[in-house]
C-alpha positions as CSV (number, residue, x, y, z in Angstrom):
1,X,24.9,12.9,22.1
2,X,25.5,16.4,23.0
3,X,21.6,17.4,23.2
4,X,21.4,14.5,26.3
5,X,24.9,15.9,27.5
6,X,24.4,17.3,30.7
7,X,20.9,15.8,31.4
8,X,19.9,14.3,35.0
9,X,18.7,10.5,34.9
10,X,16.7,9.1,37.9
11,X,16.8,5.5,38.6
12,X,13.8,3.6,40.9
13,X,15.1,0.4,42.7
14,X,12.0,-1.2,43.3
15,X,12.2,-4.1,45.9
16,X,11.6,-7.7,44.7
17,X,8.5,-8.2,46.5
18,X,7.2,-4.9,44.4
19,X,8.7,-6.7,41.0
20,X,6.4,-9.9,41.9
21,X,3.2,-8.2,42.6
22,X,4.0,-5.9,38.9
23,X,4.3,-9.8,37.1
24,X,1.6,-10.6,38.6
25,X,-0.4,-8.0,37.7
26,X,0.7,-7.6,33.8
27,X,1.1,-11.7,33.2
28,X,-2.1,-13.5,32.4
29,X,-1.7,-17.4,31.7
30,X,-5.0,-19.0,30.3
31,X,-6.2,-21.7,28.4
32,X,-6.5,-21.0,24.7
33,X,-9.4,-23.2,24.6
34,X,-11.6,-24.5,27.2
35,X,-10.1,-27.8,28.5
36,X,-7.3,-27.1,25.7
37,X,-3.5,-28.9,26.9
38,X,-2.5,-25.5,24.9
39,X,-1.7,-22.4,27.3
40,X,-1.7,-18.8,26.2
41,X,0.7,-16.4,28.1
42,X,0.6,-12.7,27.7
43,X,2.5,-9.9,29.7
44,X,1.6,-6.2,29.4
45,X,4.5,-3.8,29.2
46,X,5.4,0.1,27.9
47,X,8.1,-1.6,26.4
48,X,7.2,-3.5,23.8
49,X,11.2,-5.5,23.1
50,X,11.1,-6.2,27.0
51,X,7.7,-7.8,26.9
52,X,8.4,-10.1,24.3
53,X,11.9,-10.9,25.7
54,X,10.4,-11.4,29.0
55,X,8.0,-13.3,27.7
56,X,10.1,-16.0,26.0
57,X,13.1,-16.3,28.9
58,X,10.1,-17.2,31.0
59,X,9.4,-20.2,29.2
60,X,12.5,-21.3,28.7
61,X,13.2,-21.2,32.5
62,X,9.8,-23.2,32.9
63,X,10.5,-26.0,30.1
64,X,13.9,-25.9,31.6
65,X,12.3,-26.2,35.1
66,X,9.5,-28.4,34.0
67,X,12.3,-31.1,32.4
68,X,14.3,-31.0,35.4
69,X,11.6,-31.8,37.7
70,X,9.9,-34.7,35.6
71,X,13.3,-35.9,34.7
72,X,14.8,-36.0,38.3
73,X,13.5,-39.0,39.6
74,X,13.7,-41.3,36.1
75,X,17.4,-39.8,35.8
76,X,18.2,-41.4,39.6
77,X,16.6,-44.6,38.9
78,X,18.4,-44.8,35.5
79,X,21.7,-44.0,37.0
80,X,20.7,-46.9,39.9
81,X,19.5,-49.3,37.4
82,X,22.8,-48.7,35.4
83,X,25.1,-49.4,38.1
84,X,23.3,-52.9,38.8
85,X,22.9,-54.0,35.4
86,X,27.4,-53.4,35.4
87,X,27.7,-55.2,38.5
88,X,25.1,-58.2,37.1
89,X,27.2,-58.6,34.1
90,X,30.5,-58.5,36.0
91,X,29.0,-61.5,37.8
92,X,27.2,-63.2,34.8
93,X,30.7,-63.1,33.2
94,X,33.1,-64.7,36.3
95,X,29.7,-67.2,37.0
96,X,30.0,-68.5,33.2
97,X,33.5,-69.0,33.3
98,X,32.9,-70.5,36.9
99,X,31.0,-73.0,35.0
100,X,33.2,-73.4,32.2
101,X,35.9,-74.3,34.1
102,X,34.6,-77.1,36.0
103,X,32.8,-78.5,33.1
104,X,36.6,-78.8,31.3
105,X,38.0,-79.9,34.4
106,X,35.4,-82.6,34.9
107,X,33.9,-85.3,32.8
108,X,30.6,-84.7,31.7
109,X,27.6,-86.7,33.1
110,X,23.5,-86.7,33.4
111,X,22.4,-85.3,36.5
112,X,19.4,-87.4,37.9
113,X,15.8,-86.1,37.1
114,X,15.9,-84.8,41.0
115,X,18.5,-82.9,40.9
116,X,16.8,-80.9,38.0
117,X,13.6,-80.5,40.0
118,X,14.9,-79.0,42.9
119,X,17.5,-77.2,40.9
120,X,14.3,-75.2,39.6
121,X,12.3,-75.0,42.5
122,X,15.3,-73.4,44.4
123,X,15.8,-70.9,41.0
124,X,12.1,-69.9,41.4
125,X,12.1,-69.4,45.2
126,X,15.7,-67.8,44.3
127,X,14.2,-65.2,42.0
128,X,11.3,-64.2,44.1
129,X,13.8,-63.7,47.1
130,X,15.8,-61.3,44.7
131,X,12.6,-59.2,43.8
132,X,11.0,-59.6,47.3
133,X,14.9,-58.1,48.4
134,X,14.6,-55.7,45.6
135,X,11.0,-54.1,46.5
136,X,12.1,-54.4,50.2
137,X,14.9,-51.7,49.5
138,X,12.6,-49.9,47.2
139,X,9.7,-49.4,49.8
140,X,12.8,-48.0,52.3
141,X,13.8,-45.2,49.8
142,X,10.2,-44.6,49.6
143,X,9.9,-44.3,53.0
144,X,13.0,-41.9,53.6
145,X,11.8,-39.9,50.7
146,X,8.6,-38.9,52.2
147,X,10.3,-38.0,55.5
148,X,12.5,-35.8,53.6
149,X,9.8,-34.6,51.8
150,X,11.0,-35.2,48.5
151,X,8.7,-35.7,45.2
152,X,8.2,-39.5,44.9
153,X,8.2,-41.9,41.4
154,X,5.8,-44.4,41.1
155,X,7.0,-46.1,38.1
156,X,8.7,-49.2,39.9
157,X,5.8,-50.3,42.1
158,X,3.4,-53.0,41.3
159,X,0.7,-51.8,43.5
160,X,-2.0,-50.1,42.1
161,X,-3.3,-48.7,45.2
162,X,0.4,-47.5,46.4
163,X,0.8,-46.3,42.7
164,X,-2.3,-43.9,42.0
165,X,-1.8,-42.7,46.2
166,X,2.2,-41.2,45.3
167,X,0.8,-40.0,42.0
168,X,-2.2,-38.1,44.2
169,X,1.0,-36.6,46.7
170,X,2.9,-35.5,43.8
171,X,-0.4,-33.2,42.2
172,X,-0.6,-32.1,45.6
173,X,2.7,-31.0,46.2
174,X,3.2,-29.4,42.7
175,X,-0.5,-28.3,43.7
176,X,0.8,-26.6,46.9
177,X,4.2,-25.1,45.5
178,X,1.5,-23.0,42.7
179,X,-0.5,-21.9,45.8
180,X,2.7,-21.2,47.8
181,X,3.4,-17.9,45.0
182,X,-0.2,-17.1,45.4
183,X,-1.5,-17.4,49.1
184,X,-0.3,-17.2,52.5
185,X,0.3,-20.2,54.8
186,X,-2.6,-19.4,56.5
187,X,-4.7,-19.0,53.7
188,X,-7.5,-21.8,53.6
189,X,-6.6,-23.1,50.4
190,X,-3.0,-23.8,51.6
191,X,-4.2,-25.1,55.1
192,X,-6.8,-27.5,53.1
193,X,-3.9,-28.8,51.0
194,X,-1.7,-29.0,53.7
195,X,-3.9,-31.7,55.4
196,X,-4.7,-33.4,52.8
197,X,-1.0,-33.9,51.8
198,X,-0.7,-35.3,55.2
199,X,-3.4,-37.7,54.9
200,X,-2.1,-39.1,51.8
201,X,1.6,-39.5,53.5
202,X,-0.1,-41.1,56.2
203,X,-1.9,-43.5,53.8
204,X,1.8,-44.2,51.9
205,X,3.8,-44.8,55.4
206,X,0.7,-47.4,56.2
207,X,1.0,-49.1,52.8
208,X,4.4,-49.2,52.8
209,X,4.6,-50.9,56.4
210,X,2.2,-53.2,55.7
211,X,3.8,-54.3,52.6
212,X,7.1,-54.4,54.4
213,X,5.9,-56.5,56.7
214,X,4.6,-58.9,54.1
215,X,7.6,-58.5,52.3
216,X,9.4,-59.5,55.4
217,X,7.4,-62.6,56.0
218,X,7.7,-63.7,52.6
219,X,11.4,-63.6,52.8
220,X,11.4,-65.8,56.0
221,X,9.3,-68.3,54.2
222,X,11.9,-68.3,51.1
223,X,14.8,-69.0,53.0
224,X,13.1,-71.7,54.9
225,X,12.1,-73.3,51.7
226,X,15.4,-72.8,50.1
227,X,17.0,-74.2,53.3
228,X,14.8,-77.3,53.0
229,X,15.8,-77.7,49.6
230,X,19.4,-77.0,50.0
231,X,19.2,-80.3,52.7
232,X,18.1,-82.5,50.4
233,X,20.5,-81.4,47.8
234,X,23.3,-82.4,50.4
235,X,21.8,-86.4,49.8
236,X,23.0,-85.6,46.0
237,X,27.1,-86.9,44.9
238,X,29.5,-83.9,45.7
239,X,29.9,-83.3,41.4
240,X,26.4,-83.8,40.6
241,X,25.7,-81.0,43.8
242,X,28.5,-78.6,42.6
243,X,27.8,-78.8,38.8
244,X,23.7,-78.0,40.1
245,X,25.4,-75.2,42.1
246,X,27.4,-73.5,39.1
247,X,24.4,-74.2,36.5
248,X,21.4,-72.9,39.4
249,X,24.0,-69.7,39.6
250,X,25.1,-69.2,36.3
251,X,21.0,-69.1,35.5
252,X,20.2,-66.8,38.0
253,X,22.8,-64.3,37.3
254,X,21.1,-64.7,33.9
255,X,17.9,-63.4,34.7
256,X,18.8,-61.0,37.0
257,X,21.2,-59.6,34.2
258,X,17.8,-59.8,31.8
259,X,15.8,-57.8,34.3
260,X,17.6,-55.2,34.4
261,X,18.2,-54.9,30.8
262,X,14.7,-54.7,30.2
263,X,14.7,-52.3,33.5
264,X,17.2,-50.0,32.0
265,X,15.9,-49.9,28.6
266,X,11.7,-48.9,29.8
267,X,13.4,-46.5,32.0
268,X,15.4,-45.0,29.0
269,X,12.4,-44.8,27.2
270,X,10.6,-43.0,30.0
271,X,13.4,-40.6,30.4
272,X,14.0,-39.7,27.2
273,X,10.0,-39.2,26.8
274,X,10.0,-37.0,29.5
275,X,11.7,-34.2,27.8
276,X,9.5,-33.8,25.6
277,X,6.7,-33.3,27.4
278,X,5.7,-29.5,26.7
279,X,7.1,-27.2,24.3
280,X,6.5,-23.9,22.8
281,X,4.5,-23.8,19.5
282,X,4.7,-19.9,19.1
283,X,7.5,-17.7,20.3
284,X,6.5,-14.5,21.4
285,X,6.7,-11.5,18.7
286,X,7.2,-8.0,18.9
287,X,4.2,-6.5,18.8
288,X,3.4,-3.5,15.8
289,X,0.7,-1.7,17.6
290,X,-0.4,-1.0,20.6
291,X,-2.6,-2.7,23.2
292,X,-3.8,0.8,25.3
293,X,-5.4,3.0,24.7
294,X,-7.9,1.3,22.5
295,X,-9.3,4.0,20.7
296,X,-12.2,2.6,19.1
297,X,-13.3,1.0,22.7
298,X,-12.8,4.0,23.9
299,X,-14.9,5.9,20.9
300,X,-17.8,3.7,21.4
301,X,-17.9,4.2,25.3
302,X,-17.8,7.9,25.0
303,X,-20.0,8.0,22.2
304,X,-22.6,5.9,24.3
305,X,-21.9,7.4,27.4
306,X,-22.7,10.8,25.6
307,X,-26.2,9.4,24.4
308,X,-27.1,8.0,28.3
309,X,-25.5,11.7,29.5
310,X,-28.5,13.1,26.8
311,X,-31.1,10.8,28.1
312,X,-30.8,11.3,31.7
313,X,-30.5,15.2,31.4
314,X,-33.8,15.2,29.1
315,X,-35.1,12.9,31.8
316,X,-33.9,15.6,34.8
317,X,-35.4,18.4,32.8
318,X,-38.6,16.7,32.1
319,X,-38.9,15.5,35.8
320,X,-38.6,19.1,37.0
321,X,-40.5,20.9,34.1
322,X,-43.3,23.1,35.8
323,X,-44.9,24.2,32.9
324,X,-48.2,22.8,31.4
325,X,-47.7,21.8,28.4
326,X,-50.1,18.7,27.8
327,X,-53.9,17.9,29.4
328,X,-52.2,15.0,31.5
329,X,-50.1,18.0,33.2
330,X,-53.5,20.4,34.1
331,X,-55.1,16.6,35.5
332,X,-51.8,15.4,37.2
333,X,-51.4,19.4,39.3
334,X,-55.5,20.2,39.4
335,X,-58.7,18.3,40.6
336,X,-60.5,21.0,38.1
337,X,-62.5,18.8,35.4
338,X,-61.0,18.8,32.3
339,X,-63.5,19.7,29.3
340,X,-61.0,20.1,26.1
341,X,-58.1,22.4,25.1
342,X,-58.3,25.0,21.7
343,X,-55.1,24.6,19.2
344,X,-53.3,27.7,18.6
345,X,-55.4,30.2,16.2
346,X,-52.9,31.5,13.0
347,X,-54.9,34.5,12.7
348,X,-53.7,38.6,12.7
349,X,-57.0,39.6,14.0
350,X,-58.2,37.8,16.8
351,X,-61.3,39.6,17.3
352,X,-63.1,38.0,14.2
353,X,-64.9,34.7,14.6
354,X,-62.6,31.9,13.2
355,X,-65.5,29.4,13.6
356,X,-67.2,30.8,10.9
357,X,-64.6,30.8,8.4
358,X,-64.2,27.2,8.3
359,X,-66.8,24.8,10.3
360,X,-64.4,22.2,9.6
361,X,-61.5,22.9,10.9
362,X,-59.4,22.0,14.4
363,X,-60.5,24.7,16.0
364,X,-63.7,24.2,15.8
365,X,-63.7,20.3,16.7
366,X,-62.3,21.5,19.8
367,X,-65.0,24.2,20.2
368,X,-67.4,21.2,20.0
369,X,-65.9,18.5,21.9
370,X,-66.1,21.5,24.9
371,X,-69.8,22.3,23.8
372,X,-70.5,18.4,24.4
373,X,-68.7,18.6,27.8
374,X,-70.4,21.2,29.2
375,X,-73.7,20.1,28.2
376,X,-73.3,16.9,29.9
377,X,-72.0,19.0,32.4
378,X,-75.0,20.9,32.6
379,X,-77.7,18.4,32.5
380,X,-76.2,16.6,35.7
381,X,-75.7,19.8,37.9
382,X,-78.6,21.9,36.1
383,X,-76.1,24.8,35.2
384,X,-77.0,27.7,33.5
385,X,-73.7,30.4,33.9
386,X,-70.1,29.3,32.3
387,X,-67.6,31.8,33.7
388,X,-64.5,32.0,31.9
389,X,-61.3,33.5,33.2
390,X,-57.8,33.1,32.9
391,X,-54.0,33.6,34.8
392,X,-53.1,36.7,32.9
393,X,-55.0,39.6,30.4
394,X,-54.8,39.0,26.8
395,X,-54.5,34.9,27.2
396,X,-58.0,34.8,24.5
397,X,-61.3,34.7,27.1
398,X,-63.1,36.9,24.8
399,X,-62.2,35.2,21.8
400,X,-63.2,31.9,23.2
401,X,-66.5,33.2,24.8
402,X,-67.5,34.6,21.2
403,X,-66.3,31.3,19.3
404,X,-68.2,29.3,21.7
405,X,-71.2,31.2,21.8
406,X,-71.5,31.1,18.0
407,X,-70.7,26.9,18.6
408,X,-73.9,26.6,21.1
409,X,-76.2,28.7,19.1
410,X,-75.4,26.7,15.9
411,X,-76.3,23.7,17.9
């Protein structure tokens, strides 16, 4: 402590749109194989402890996040569901002892074969009036939810069409809220999605009213139906009516109470199913070493930027050599004909004849492939001189013109 005593700190406040754009930069999130369900997330830091906490509180706020918003709707149609099935049994309970009451308080008696039939036409048309009511108030929430702009659940409708159109609004909307932290409104992508989430509300409000108004005409037709049969009931004895009465509503308080049941305990199942949707397989880790500066990576680059350096400086130098160093050079600068070139001569005295030392050898090869040159040479221009010079003194004329003379008189 006393070495830091007396030290200045400075502190940098960075804005929050500055902290986004850093995230941004230093979080990749990618597929660990392709079209894998598994996700990789990485985040580059100087810290190594702060990556790897950063790392893991972010996806415990998304699994948090992510259960919340697949978990909303089910949990609000559970808790509606639940409140119903109470209030079914409440009136399951005082409708059975409805029953049982009159039965001990009257004789018991058959009730004519009629009286049965109509008893169950009027529970059918009954129970279809109950879920035509039902998916009447269902299609209204829908309808409110979509003006709100609220995510929709598309586990109570029957309608495939309707079904696979709120499931379409809902990618698009999650869809939208991704491109949201990425784009501006104005951005094409978010314009394009825009409209189409439009369209496909559009599409829902049509369905919806045109099922509304079929459920609306299909209620009308109930009634009347139930009406019909509730006239001809009135032909029946008073008891006979009144036991039909208790028994037709003691049954239908039945089934509604069993349709909810099973309701309550499918939605359960899809609630409690929905928590478990993702999860993490690997926490992040600390890690031991380093991700920059690669050293090796950078090795290798070095080491091959160091062999192109080599190679385009030998490629300068031999672009902008002047010097002759090759017979391709004298043809490339000169429209002189070439006859041959002479190796160099290893000798101390260069005023002896080398030919004649060894007839064999490179030198003198080269004296004859210029001997056969400038005879050709000769024969087609009918030359008789050959005129030797050179640059500079001392560059070997007179060796060359006594070399070759002793070449052409050996000939």
């Amino acid at each position: 402590m006393s070495k830091t005593f007396g030290q200045k700190y400075f502190m940098i406040k960075n804005s929050q749109s500055t902290i986004r754009n850093n995230i941004k930069r230093n979080l990749s999130v990618y597929p660990l194989l392709k079209d894998s369900s598994i996700i990789r997330v990485e985040y580059k830091d100087f810290t190594a402890q702060r990556s790897t906490e950063f790392v893991n509180e972010l996806l415990k706020v998304y699994l948090d996040q992510n259960i919340n918003e697949n978990s909303k709707q089910l949990r609000e149609s559970l808790a509606f569901i639940e409140t119903q099935l109470n209030k079914a049994k409440e009136e399951l309970e005082l409708s059975e002892k409805e029953l049982e009451l009159f039965r001990s308080n009257n004789l018991l008696f058959n009730i004519d074969k009629k009286v049965e039939q109509i008893n169950k036409q009027k529970d059918e048309l009954q129970k279809e009036l109950l879920s035509v009511e039902r998916q009447k108030s269902l299609f209204n929430s829908v309808k409110e939810a979509l003006l709100k702009g609220e995510m929709i659940s598309s586990g109570s409708f029957n309608d495939s069409t309707l079904t696979d159109n709120i499931k379409q609004l809902n990618l698009e909307r999650n869809l939208q809220q991704e491109f949201a932290a990425k784009y501006t409104p104005s951005h094409k992508k978010m314009i394009a999605i825009k409209d189409k989430i439009a369209s496909l509300e559009d599409g829902i409000i049509k369905n919806v009213k045109n099922i509304d108004i079929s459920l609306k005409e299909n209620k009308k037709s109930l009634k009347e139906q139930i009406h019909n049969l509730n006239e001809e009931i009135l032909l029946l004895p008073n008891l006979a009516m009144e036991l039909a009465k208790l028994e037709r509503r003691f049954s239908l308080k039945e089934s509604v109470y069993k349709d909810l049941l099973l309701k309550y305990n499918d939605t359960s199942s899809k609630y409690i199913s929905s928590k478990r949707v993702n999860r993490i397989i690997d926490y992040a880790i600390e890690p031991q070493t380093p991700i920059k500066p690669k050293k090796m990576i950078i090795f290798a680059l070095g080491f091959m930027g160091a062999l192109l350096f080599g190679f385009i400086a030998v490629l300068i130098k031999e672009y902008f050599d002047i010097y002759i160093k090759r017979p391709s050079d004298l043809l490339n600068i000169s429209k002189t004909p070439y006859f041959g070139y002479i190796p160099f001569v290893k000798t101390k005295n260069y005023n002896k004849l080398f030919i004649l030392d060894d007839l064999s050898s490179d030198e003198s090869e080269s004296l004859r492939r210029i001997r056969s040159s400038l005879e050709l040479t000769g024969q087609k221009n009918n030359s008789r001189v050959i005129l030797t010079t050179s640059t500079v003194s001392n560059e070997g004329k007179s060796t060359f013109i006594a070399n070759l003379a002793v070449i052409l008189a050996l000939t």
